[in-house]
N, C-alpha and C positions, 0 to 999 in steps of 0.2 A: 148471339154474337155473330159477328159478319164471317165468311171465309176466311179474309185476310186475317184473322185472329186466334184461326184453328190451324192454320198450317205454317209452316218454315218456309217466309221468300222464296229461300235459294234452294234446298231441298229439296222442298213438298213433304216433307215428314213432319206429322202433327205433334202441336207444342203444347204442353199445361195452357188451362185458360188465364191471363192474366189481368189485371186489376189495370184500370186506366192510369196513365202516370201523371204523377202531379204536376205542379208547374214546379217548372224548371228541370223536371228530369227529360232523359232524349225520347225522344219521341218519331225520329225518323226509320227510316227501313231497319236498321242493327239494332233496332228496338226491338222486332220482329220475330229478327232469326231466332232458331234452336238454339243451345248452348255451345252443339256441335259445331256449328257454321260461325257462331260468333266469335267462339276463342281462335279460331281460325286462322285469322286476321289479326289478334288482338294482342297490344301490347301494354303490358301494362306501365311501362315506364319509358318516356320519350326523351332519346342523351342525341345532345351533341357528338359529333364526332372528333371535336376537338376543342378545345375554348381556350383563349389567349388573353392574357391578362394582361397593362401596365402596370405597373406602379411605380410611384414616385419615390425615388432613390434617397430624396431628402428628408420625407416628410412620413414616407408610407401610402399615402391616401389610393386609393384603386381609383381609377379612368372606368366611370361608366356613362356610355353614349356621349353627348360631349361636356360632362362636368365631371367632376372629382370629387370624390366621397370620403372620408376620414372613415373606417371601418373598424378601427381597435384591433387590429389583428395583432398576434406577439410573433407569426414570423410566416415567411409564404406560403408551409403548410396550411397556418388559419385561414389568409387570401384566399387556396386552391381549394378549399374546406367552402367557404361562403360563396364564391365562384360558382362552384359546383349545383350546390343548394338552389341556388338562384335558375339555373339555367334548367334543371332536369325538370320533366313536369310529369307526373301520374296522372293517370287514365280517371278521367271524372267519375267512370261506375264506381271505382275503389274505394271503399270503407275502412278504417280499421289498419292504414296504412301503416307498417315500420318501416325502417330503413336506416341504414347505417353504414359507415364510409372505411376502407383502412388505406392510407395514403401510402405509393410508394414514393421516395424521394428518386428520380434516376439520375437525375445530375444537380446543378447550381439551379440552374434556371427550368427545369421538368420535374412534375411533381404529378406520376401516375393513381389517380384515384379508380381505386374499386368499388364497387356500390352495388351493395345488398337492397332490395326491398322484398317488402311481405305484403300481399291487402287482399281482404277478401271482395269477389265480384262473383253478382249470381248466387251468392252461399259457394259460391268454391274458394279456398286459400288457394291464391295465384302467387308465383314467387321470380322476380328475374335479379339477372347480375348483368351490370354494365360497368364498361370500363373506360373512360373517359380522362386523355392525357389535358394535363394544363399546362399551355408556356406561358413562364413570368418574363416580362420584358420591362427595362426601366428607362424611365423617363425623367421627367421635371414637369410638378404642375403648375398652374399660372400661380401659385401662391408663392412656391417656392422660387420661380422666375424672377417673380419682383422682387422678393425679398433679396436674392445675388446680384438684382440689378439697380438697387438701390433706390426702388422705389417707394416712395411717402406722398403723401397731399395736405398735412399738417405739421406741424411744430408747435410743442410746448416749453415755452423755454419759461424756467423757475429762478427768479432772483427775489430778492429781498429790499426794502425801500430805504436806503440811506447805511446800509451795513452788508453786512456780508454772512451768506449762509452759514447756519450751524451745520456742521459733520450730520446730525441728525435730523436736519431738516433736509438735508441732500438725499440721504436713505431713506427717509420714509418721503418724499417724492415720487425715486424711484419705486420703490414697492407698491405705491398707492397705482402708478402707470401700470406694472408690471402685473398686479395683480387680478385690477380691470382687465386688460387685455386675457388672462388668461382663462378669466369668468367665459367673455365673449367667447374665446376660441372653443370653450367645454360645453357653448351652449348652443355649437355650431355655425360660429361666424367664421366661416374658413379666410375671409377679408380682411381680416381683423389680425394687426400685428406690428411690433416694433422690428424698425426697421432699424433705430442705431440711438442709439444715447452719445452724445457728447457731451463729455466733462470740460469747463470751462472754470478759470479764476470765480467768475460771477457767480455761476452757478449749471445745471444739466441743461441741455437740447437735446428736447425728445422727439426725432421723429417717427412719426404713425402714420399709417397706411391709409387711414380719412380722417378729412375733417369732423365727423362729426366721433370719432372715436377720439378725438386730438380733444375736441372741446368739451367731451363726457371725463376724459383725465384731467382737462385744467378746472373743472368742477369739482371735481372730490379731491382735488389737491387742496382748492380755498377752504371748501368744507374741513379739512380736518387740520388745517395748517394756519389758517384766516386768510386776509387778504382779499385780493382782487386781479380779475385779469381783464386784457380786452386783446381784439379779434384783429390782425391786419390783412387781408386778402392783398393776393398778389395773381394775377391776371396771367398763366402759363403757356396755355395754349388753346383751340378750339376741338371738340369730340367731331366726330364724324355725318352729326347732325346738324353741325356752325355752332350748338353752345357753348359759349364761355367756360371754363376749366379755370378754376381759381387753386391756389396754394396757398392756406391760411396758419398765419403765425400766430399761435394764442401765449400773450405775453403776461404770465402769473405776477401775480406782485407781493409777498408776503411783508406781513406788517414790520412794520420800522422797527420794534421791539421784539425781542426772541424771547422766549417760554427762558428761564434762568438768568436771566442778566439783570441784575441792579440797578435801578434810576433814580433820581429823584422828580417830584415831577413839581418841583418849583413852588409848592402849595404852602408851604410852614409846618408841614408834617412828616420832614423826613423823609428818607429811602424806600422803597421799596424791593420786595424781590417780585420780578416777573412769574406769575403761574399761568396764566392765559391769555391769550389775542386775540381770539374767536369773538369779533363783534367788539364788544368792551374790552380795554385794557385790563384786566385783573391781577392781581398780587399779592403780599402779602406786609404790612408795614412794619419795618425792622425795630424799629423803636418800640414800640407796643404787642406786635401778634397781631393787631385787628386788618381784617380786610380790607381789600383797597378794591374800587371800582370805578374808572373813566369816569368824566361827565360827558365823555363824550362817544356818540353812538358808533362811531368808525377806530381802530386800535391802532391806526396810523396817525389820528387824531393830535392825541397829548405831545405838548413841546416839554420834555423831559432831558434832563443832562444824565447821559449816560456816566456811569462809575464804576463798573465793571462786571466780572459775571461771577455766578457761585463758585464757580472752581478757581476763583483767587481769593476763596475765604479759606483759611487755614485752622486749622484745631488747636487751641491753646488752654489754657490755665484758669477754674473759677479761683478767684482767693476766698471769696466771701459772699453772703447774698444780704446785701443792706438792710434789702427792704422790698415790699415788693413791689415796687417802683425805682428802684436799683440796686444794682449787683458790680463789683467789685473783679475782675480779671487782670488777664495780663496783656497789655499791647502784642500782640503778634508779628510786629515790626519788632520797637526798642525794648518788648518785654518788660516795660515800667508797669505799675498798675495803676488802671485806671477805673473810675466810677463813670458806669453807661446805664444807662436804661434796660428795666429786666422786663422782657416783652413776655408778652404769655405762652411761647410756644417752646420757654427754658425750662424744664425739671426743679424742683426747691430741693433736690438731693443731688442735683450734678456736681460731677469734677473736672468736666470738661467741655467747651462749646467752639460752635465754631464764628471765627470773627474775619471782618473783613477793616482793611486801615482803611482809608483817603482823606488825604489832604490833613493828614494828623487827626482825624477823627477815628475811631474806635465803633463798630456797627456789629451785632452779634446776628449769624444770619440762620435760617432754619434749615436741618437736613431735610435731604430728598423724600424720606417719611412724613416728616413735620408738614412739608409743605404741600404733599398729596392728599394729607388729610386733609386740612385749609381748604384745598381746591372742591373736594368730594364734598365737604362740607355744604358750599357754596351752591355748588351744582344738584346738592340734594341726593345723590348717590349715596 
């Protein structure tokens, strides 16, 4: 082995013979030294002498270099905790590194950390303490920005084709928007967000932060509601490069017929109760129990004379069950009795159903069970 391998650089005092190092370990002069000459100099743990934090007042998210990071933190300690983490760096010889933090709070906005480490270098347990203040300082991120300054680039807006929204088609809208958005935001789309719902007679205006989140809600709106939308771009203004900047209105259309509401659809077979819109018209035929399905491929389709909805079927009176092809109650109006049709989704032991009038007709129609089953039926669930 050469000189340079038997003695100490700095010294001249001779060192154990050592083993060539591998790649990637150091290999320059401090590789050389004694033990003596090396800890000399050496530290084992590299601290800022101070580290300044944003964060966003609104939202939490930490400012690191020039983007904004969502961090989970539950309060500035955790911020001055990962902060910290981030910025200290150990000495590459070190093995077998601990380390451990106890934060002191000094005021709102200072949050003094103390920092333990342990690691062995050389075969020696090396140990230091460094103390490292963090200022929190708050701001506003560009997410939080737009969202106070009301900014959007799409709109959902959800109506219905010839009627007027159900209570429950309004809610699960909303939720269907509400929900998406929050997937995105937990799967790091910090971009991603509602920026204001308007409730309107017709029905909600949803604006969202982009078009293509605007158009992925008026997708899983049709999905689970039916219907149909389409797209109208509005020309805003130019980006910085001259391209065009569009503002697009995505206008949902739910089917003409609502999930519960009563029709007839002009065929010679009586009423129906509404169970699905999804593609086909589906239902349930109040006269008989059998299913009903569209002939036609779109639920906005069928020209049907509306006749009302479940919740103006009221509960009244069996007298008697004829036969099982009629059954005997009582008018729900005049209370007379009359003979109707015993569809299959009536009990041959009830004492009670529920019946809908019009136009002096008598129509016995299925509970909310009866008619979920039908559907489930249908659907093969």
């Amino acid at each position: 082995m050469s000189d340079s391998r038997e003695f100490c650089p700095r010294c001249g005092d001779p060192v154990p013979e050592r083993r060539d190092p591998l790649p990637g370990e150091p290999r320059g002069r401090d590789a050389l030294l004694c033990d003596d000459c090396y800890f000399e100099d050496f530290d084992l743990v590299d601290a800022p002498d101070r580290i300044e934090v944003l964060v966003c007042s609104g939202c939490g998210a930490v400012r690191r270099g020039e983007s904004w990071r969502d961090v989970g933190a539950r309060d500035y300690t955790d911020v001055a905790v990962d902060e910290v983490a981030e910025a200290l760096g150990v000495h590459v010889d070190a093995e077998e590194v601990e380390w451990g933090v106890e934060p002191e709070q000094v005021d709102e906005n200072t949050v003094r950390m103390h920092c333990r480490f342990s690691g062995v270098v050389r075969g020696t347990l090396r140990s230091a303490e460094v103390t490292v203040p963090v200022k929190i300082s708050r701001g506003t991120c560009d997410r939080c920005g737009r969202i106070a300054g009301g900014y959007y680039a799409g709109i959902v807006q959800v109506r219905a084709d010839e009627r007027d929204l159900t209570p429950g088609e309004r809610a699960e809208a909303l939720d269907i928007a509400e929900s998406y958005v929050a997937d995105q935001e937990a799967d790091g789309d910090r971009e991603a967000f509602i920026t204001e719902v308007n409730e309107t007679d017709d029905g909600p205006n949803i604006k969202l932060s982009s078009n293509r989140l605007a158009q992925n809600v008026a997708t899983r709106i049709t999905d689970s509601l039916g219907g149909s939308f389409e797209s109208y771009p509005t020309l805003v203004t130019e980006d910085g490069d001259g391209n065009e900047v569009y503002r697009v209105t995505f206008a949902v259309r739910l089917p003409k017929y609502a999930e519960g509401e009563i029709v007839d659809p002009e065929d010679g077979d009586g009423p129906v109760l509404v169970t699905g819109v999804s593609g086909r018209l589906q239902g349930v035929r109040l006269a008989t129990g059998a299913e009903y399905t569209s002939a036609f491929a779109d639920a906005e389709a069928p020209d049907a004379t509306r006749l009302g909805t479940r919740e103006d079927a009221a509960e009244t009176t069996v007298v008697t069950v004829e036969d099982e092809n009629a059954i005997q109650v009582l008018d729900p109006v005049t209370y007379e009795a009359k003979t109707v049709p015993n569809p299959t989704f009536v009990d041959d032991d009830t004492d009670a159903v529920l019946a809908f009038e019009h136009g002096g007709d008598v129509h016995l129609v299925p509970d909310e069970g009866a008619a979920r089953t039908a559907e489930s039926a249908r659907s093969g669930d």
